[in-house]
N, C-alpha and C positions, 0 to 999 in steps of 0.2 A: 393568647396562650397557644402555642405549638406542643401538639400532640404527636406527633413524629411525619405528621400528613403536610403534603405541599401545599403551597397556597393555589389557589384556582387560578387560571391563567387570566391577567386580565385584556382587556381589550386592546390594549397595546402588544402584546404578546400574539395574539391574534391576530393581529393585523398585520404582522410579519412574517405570520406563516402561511399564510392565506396567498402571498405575493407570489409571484413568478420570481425566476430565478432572473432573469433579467433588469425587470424591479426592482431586485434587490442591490445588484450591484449599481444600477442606478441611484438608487435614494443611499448606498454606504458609501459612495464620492463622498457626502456630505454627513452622514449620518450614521456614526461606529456603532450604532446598536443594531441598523440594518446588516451592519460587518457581522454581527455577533448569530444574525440568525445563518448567514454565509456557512462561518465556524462550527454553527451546530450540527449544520445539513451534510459538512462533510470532514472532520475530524477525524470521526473514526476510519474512514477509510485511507485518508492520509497517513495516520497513526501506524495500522498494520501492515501500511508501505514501507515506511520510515522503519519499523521493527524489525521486520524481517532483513531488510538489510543490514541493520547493525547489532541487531541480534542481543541489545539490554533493553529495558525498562528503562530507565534513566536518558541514555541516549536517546533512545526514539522520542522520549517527550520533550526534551530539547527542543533536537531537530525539529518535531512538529511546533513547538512552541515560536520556535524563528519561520516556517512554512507561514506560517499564518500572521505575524507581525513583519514580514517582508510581502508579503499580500495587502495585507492592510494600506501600507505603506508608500503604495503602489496601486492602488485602486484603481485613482484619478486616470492610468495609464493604460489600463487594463482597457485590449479591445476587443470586441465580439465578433469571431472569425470563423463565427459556426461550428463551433466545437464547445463541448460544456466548459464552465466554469471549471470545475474540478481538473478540467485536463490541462487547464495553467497551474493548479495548486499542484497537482503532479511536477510539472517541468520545474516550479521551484524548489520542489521537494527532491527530488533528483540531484539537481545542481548541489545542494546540500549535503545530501548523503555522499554525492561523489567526493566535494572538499572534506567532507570528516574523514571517509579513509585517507585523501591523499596527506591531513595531517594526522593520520594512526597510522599510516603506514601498513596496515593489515585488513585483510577483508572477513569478516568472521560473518556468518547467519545463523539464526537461531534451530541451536539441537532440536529434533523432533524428538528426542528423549525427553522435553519440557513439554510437550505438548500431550494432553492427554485426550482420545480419541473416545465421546460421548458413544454409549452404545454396545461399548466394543466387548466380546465375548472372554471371559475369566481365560489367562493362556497361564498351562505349565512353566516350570524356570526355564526349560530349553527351550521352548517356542517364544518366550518374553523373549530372550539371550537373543535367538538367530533376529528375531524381528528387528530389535534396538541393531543390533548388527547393518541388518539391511539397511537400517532408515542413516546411520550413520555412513555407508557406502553411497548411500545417493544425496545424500547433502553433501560429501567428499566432490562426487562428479559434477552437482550441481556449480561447486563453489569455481571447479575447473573450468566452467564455461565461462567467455567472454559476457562483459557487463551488459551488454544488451540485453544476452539471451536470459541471465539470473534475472532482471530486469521483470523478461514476459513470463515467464514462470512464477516471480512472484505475484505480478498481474494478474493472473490466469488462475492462481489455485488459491494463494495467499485472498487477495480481493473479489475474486470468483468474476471480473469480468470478461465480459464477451470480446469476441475477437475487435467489433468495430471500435468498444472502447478503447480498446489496448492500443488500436491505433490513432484515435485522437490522441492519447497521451503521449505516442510515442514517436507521432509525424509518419506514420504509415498506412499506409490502405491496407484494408481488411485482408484482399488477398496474400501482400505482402507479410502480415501478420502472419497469415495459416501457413504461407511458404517457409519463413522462422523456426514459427512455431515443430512444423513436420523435421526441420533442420535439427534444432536442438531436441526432439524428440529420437532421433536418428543417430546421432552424436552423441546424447546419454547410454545410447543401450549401447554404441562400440565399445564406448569409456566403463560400464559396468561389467561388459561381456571381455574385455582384455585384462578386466583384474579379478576374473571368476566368476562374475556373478551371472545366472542365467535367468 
C-alpha cells in the first residue's frame, strides 16, 4: 500500500550512486540504467540551459529530452578528455538549441518578468514598473549580443558556474573566459548606456 512515501532506495539504486562518474559511463556502454543515474546527476542543469535559451517549458523539455537520447545513443563513442561529463551534454545541447532557432528562425529567452525573485522586498507600482522596465532593457541587450556571449551569461548566472566550467563547456581557458566574460560585461553597459539606461 502506497501512502504517498517513496519506496526506500534499494541496493541497486545504491550502488549507482555510490559510483564515480566515470564508472558510470563505463558500466552505461552496456547498461541504460547506469545511463539513467547519468540523466539524474545532471538534467536539471541541462534543462536550465536548454530554457533559457528558448525561453518555453515545452521546448526546453524537448530539447532536453533529445540532449540525453542523442547521449545515450552515443555513449559507446563518448571519450574522456578530461573535462566532465556534463561538458559533452553541454556541447550537445547547444548543437540543439542552435538548430531549433535556425528552424524558428527567431531567438527569444525567457522574460525575467516570469521569474520571481525569493526574498525580495514588497515594491510600490512605480518601482515594480521601472524594475520590470529595466529587467526588460537588459534582456533586450542581452539578446543583442552575439551567441557565444548569451551563451556565458547564461552559464554564469542562469547555471551559476564557475568560470573553469564555462570553459570546459565552451573550449576555452578560464582566462579566455574572464576576458569574454569582462568583454560582454563592457558591451552591455555601452548597449544599455546608448539607449538611457545608467
Amino acid at each position: 500500500m502506497n501512502n504517498g512515501e517513496s519506496a526506500p532506495p534499494t541496493a541497486h539504486d545504491r550502488r549507482y550512486k555510490e559510483l564515480t562518474e566515470s564508472q558510470l559511463i563505463e558500466l552505461a556502454r552496456t547498461d541504460p540504467e547506469a545511463f539513467g543515474e547519468l540523466y539524474l546527476r545532471h538534467v536539471d542543469r541541462i534543462y536550465n540551459y536548454v530554457y533559457y535559451r528558448v525561453g518555453n517549458v515545452a521546448d526546453a523539455e524537448d530539447l532536453t529530452a533529445h540532449t540525453f537520447h542523442q547521449a545515450l545513443g552515443n555513449i559507446g563513442r563518448y571519450e574522456d578528455q578530461g573535462v566532465p561529463f556534463v561538458a559533452w551534454l553541454y556541447r550537445i545541447a547547444h548543437n540543439l538549441v542552435a538548430n531549433y532557432h535556425r528552424s524558428h528562425s527567431r531567438w527569444k529567452l525567457t522574460s525575467l518578468d516570469d521569474l520571481e525573485l525569493a526574498g525580495r522586498a514588497a515594491e510600490g507600482p512605480e518601482q515594480s514598473a521601472e524594475a520590470r522596465e529595466r529587467r526588460r532593457a537588459l534582456w533586450s541587450a542581452i539578446r543583442r549580443q552575439p551567441a557565444e556571449r548569451q551563451q556565458l551569461l547564461i552559464l554564469k548566472f542562469a547555471n551559476r558556474m564557475s568560470n573553469d566550467e564555462i570553459g570546459q563547456v565552451m573550449g576555452r581557458t578560464e582566462s579566455s573566459v574572464k576576458s569574454l566574460y569582462f568583454r560582454t560585461l563592457k558591451s552591455l553597459r555601452a548597449d544599455l548606456e546608448a539607449r538611457g539606461w545608467h
